[in-house]
C-alpha positions in Angstrom: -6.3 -9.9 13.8 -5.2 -8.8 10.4 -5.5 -5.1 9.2 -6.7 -3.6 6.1 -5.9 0.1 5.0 -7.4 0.8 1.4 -6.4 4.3 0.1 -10.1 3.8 -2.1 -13.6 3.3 -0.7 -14.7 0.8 -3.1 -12.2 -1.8 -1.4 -14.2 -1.1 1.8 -17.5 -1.2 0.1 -16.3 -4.5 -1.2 -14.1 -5.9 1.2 -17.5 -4.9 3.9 -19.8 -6.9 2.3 -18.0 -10.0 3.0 -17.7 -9.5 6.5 -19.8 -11.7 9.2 -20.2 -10.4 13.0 -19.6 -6.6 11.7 -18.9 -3.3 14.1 -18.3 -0.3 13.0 -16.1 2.3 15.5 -15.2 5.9 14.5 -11.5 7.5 15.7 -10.1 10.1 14.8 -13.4 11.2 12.4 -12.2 7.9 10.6 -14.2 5.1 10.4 -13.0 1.6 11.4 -15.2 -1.8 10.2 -14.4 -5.1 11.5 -15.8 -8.8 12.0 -14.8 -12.0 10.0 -14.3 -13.5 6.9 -13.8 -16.9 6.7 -13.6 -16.8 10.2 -10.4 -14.6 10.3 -10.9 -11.5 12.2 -9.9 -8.5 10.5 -10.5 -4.3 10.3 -10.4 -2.1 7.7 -10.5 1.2 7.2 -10.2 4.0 4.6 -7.3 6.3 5.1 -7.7 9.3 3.0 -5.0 10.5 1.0 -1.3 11.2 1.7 1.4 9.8 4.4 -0.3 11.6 7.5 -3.3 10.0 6.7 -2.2 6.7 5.8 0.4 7.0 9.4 -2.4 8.2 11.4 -5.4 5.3 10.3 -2.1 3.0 11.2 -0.9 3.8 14.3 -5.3 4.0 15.7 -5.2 0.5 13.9 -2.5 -0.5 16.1 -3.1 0.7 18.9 -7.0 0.0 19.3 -7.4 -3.6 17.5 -4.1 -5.1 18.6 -3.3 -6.3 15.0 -0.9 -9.1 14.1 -0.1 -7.9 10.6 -1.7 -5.3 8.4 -2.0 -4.8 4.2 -2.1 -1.9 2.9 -3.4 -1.7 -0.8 -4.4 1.2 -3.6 -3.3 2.5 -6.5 -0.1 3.4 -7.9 2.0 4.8 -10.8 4.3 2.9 -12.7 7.7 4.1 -12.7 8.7 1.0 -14.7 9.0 -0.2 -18.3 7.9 -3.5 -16.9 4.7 -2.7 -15.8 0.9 -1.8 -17.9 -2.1 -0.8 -16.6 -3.8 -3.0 -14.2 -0.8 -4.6 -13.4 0.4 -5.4 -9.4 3.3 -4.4 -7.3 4.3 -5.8 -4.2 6.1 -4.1 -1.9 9.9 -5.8 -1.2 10.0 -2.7 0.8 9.7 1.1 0.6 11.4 4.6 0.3 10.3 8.2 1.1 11.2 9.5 -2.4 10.0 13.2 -1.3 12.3 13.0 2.0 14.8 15.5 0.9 17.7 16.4 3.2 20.4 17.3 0.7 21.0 20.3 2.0 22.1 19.1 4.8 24.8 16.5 3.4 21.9 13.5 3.6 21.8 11.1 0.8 18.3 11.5 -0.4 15.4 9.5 1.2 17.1 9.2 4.7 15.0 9.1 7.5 16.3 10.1 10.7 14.7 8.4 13.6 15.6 8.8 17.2 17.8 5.8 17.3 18.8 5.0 13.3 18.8 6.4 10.1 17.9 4.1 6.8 16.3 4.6 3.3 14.8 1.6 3.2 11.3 0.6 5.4 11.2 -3.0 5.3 8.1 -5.1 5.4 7.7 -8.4 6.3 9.3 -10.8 4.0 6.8 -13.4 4.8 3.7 -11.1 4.5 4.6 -10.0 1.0 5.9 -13.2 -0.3 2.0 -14.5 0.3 0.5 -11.9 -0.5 2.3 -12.5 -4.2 1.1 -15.8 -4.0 -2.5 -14.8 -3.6 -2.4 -12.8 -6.9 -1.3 -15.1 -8.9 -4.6 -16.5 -10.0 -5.8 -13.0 -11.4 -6.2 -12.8 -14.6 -4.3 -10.9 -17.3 -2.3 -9.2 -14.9 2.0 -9.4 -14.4 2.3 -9.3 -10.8 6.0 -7.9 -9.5 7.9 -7.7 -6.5 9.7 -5.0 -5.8 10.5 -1.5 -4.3 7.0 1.1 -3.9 8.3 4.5 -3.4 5.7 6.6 -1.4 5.6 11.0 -1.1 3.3 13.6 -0.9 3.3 14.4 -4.4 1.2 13.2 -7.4 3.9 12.2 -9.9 2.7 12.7 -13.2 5.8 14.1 -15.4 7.6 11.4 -17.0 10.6 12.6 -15.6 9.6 13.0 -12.0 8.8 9.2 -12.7 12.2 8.5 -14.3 14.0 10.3 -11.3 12.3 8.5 -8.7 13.1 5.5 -10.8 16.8 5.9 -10.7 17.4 7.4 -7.0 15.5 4.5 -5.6 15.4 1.6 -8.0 11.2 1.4 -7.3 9.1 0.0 -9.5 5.8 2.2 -8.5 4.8 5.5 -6.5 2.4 6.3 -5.2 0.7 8.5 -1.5 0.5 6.3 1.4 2.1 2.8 1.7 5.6 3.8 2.7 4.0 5.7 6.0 2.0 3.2 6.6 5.1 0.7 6.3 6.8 2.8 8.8 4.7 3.1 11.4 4.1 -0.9 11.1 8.1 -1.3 11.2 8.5 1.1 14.7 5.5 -0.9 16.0 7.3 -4.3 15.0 3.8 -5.6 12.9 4.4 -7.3 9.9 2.9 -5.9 6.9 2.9 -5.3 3.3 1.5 -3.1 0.2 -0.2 -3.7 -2.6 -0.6 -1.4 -5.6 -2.6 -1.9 -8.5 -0.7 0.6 -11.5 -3.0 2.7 -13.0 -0.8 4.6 -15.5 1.6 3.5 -18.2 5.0 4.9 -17.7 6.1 5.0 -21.5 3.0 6.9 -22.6 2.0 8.1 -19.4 -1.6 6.8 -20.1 -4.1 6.7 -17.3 -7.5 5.1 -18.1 -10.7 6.3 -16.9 -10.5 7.0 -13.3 -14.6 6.2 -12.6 -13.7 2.7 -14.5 -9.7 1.7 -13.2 -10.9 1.4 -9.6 -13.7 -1.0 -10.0 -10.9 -2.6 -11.8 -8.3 -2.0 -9.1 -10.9 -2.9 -6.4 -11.7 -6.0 -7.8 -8.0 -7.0 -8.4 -7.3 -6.0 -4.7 -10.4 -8.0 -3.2 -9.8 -11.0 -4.9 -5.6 -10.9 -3.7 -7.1 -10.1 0.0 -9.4 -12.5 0.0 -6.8 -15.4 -1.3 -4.2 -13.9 1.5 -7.0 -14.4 4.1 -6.9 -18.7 3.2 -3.3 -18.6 3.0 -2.4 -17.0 6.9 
């Protein structure tokens, strides 16, 4: 079974209409949808904002639907010259940017599990390198891999951006996928992220919310539904 976590509802709304065979299951006050499409069984759900959100929906996902691999896609900011508005990122792995334990001698971005430390969450080579490959039919759009750096905190000075851009060498940031890539890594699932940019890092531009995420939504559904024929 192959998991969906969407940080926006429109991908839900969207990705749910092509689903055959659907059931809906609630956990957690979140609300899990799965069935088929073209006859590959997947869930979905929402996650809500932020990296105890996004780690939460993932570990339920895990545990109750016993997925083989899960994507997880949204919206980021660029923290790249290289990318525009409406432009894709996919994850070659991710970092923690607002992990912070300086103070303590830690480079910053460690994590300190029980058994390792590391800066990098890796994803799954293979996942990612087709999930690429589904996006590269949309139109008008550069599509990139590389490095999504993930934190509670909505980035929006340009040198916040620049910063994160230099500690970590990431091309986006963004709320959710690095939790979500590190719960799938403990669990040993494959996955991958996928982030639509919705803000110019040279001018800092962001278009129209309302209007960017039917755009983003659209983008993401079409690179979903082209990973779906390709697994």
């Amino acid at each position: 079974m192959i998991g969906i976590i969407c940080a926006l509802s429109i991908e839900v709304e969207g990705l749910t209409k092509l689903l055959k065979n659907k059931k809906e299951e609630t956990f957690a006050k979140m609300k899990y949808i799965s069935g088929t499409i073209n006859d590959k069984e997947v869930v979905m759900t929402e996650c809500g904002i932020g990296k105890v959100n996004a780690a939460m929906s993932t570990q339920i996902m895990i545990d109750k639907y016993n997925v083989d691999v899960i994507i997880n896609s949204g919206i980021a900011g660029s923290v790249s010259q290289e990318l525009k508005i409406g432009d894709i990122v996919i994850s070659k792995d991710c970092v923690q940017h607002d992990f912070d334990g300086t103070q303590m001698g830690d480079p910053k971005g460690l994590i300190q599990y029980n058994d390792e430390t590391r800066i990098d969450i890796p994803v799954s080579e293979e996942i990612a390198k087709k999930l690429f490959d589904a996006c590269k039919d949309i139109k008008d759009t550069n599509v990139l891999l590389g490095r999504i750096a993930t934190g509670d905190i909505f980035v929006a000075q340009r040198e916040m951006r620049q910063s994160v851009a230099d500690e970590f060498s990431a091309l986006a940031c963004e709320m959710e996928g690095g939790a979500v890539a590190q719960v799938c890594y403990r669990n040993d699932i494959p996955c991958a992220v996928l982030r639509c940019i919705s803000d110019d890092f040279l001018e800092n531009q962001f278009m129209d919310f309302m209007e960017f995420r039917v755009l983003a939504a659209d983008k993401s559904m079409v690179a979903i539904k082209n990973f779906l024929e390709l697994v």
